[in-house]
C-alpha positions in Angstrom: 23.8 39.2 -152.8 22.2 37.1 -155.6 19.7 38.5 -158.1 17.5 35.8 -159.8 15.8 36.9 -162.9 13.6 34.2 -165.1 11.1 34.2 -167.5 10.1 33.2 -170.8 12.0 34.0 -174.3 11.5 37.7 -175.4 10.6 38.7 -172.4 13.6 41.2 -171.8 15.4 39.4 -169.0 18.7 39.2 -170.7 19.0 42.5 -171.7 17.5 43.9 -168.3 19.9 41.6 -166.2 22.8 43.0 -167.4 21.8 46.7 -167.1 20.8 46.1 -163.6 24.0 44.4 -162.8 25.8 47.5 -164.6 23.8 50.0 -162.5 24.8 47.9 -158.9 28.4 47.0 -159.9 27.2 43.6 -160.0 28.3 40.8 -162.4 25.9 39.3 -164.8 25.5 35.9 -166.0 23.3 34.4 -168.8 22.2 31.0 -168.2 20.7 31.1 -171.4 24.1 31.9 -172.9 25.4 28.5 -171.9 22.6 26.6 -173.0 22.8 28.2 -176.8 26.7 27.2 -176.4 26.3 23.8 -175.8 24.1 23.6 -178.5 26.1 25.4 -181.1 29.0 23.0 -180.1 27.1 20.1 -180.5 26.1 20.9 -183.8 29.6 21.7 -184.8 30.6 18.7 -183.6 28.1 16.9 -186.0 26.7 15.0 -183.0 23.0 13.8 -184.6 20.1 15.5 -182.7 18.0 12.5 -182.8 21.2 11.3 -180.0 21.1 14.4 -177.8 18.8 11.8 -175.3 22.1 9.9 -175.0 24.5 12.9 -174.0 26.3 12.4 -170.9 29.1 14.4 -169.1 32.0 13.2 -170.6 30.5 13.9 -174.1 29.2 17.3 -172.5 32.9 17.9 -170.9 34.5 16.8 -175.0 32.6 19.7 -176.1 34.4 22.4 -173.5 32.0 24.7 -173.0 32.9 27.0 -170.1 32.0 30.2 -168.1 34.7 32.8 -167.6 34.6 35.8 -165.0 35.0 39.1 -166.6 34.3 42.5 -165.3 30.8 42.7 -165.1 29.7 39.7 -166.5 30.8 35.9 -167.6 32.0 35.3 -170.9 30.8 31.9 -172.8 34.0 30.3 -174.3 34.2 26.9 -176.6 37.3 25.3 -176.9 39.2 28.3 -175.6 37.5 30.6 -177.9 35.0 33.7 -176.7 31.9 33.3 -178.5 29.0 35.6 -179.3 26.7 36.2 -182.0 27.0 32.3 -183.5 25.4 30.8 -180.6 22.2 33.1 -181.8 21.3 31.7 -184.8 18.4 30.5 -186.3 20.0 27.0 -185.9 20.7 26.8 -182.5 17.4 29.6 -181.8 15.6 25.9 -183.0 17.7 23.4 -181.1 17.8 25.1 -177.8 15.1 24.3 -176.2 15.5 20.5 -177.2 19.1 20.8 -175.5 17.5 22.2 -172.6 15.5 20.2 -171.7 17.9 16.7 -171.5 18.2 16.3 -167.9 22.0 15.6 -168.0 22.2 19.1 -169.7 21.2 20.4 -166.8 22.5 18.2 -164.4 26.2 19.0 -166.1 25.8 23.0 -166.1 23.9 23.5 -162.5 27.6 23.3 -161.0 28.7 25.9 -163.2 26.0 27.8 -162.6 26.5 27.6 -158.9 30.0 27.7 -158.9 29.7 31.1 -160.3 27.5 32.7 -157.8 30.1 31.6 -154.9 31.3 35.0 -154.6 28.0 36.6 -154.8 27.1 40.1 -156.4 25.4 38.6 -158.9 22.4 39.2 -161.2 21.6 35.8 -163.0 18.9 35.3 -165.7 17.2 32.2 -166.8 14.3 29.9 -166.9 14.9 28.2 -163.6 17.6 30.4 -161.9 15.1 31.5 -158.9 13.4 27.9 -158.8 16.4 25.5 -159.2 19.9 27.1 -159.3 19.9 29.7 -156.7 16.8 28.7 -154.9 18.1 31.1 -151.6 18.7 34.0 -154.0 17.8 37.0 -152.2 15.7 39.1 -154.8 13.3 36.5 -157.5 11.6 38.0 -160.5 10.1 36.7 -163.0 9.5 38.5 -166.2 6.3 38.1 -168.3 5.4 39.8 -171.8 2.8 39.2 -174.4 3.7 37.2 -177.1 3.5 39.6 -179.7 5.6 42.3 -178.2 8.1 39.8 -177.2 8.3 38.6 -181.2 8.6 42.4 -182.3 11.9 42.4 -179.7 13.4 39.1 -180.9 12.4 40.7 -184.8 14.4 43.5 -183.7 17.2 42.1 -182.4 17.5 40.5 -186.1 17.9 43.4 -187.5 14.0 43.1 -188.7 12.6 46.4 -188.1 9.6 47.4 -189.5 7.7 44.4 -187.9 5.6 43.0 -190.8 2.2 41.2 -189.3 3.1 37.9 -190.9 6.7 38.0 -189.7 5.3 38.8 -185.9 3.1 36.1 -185.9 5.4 33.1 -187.1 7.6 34.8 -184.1 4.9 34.6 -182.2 3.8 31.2 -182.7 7.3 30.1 -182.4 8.1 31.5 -179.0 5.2 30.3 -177.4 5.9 26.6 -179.1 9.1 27.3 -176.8 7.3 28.6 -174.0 5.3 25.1 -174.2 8.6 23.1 -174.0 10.1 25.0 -171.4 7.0 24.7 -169.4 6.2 20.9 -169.5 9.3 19.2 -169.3 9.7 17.0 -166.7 12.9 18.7 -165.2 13.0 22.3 -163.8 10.3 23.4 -165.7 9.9 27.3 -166.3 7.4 28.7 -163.6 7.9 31.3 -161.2 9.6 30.6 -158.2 6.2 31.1 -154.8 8.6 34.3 -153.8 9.5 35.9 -157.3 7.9 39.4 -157.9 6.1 39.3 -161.1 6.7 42.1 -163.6 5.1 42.2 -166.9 7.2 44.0 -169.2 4.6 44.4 -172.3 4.2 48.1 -171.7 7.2 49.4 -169.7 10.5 50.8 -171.8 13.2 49.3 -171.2 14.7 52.0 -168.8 12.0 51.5 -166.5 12.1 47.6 -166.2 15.9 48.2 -165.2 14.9 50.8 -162.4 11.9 49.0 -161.4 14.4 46.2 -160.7 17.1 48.1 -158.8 14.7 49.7 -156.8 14.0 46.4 -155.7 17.5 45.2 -155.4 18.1 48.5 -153.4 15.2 47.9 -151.0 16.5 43.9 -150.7 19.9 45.4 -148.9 22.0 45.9 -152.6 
């Protein structure tokens, strides 16, 4: 069984992806998780954004980003290393979606992606995962949030917790700049796939986004 969970940034879907794969002995895997990688290599590697048009798969292969089973979940390695919090920075956080959106990005990762959810029990969460990369997946959702209480999460996760206005409004502001990107580019734009169930997340707690889900996953044959 495959569990496809999209949405925009700040919406929860990372977080709530891997507790609903915890909860059905599942294994998780953050598309999103990639993505930042490739970009954090790239800038490592000093390749100039203003060329990131011009990537193609053997520079994309150089850069050795890969997806390793683990119990669980997938772990992001570069260059043989496990990484973690260094492909959330404010850096890549800016470069992302620019990475993203080059269509031999996703051209080069879509086999990684699929490769992964060979074996199936998997909950996979994204911006296209339902519309693109597992288009059969047997549960969709899609994951929406106001933009405010999506900047107070991504404030949070910074450490950032008593949520000044002006703080949650540039947040704010720049998610939805994001939202913008991710939702007119040319190549597998972020929408929800016709058969995703729609779940807006603004006023549920965490613990009931996760059992909202795997009641779902239950009722789908999980």
């Amino acid at each position: 069984m495959i569990i496809a969970i999209d949405g925009p940034a700040g919406s929860g879907k990372s977080s709530t992806a891997k507790a609903v794969a915890a909860e059905l002995g599942f294994r998780h895997l953050d598309s999103g998780a990639l993505y930042r990688a490739i970009t954090w290599a790239a800038l490592e590697a000093d390749l100039p954004v203003e060329e990131w048009m011009q990537l193609d798969a053997r520079t994309l292969d150089s850069l050795d980003v890969r997806s390793i089973p683990a119990p669980y979940r997938f772990d992001v390695a570069v260059r043989g290393r496990i990484v973690g919090d260094e492909i959330r920075s404010p850096e890549v956080n800016a470069h992302v979606s620019r990475m993203a959106a080059i269509p031999a990005v996703r051209e080069w990762l879509l086999g990684a992606l699929r490769e992964a959810g060979r074996s199936g029990q998997l909950v996979a969460d994204g911006r296209d995962i339902g519309t693109v990369v597992f288009p059969d997946a047997d549960l969709k959702l899609f994951l929406v949030c106001a933009p405010e209480e999506r900047a107070r999460r991504r404030l949070r996760e910074q450490g950032i917790t008593d949520d000044p206005a002006d703080e949650v409004r540039r947040e704010a502001a720049r998610l939805q700049g994001r939202d913008e990107i991710d939702s007119g580019r040319a190549v597998a734009p972020l929408l929800p796939a016709s058969d995703a169930v729609v779940i807006d997340t603004t006023e549920l707690t965490f613990r009931e986004q996760v059992d909202s889900i795997v009641e779902l996953a239950r009722s789908a044959g999980a």
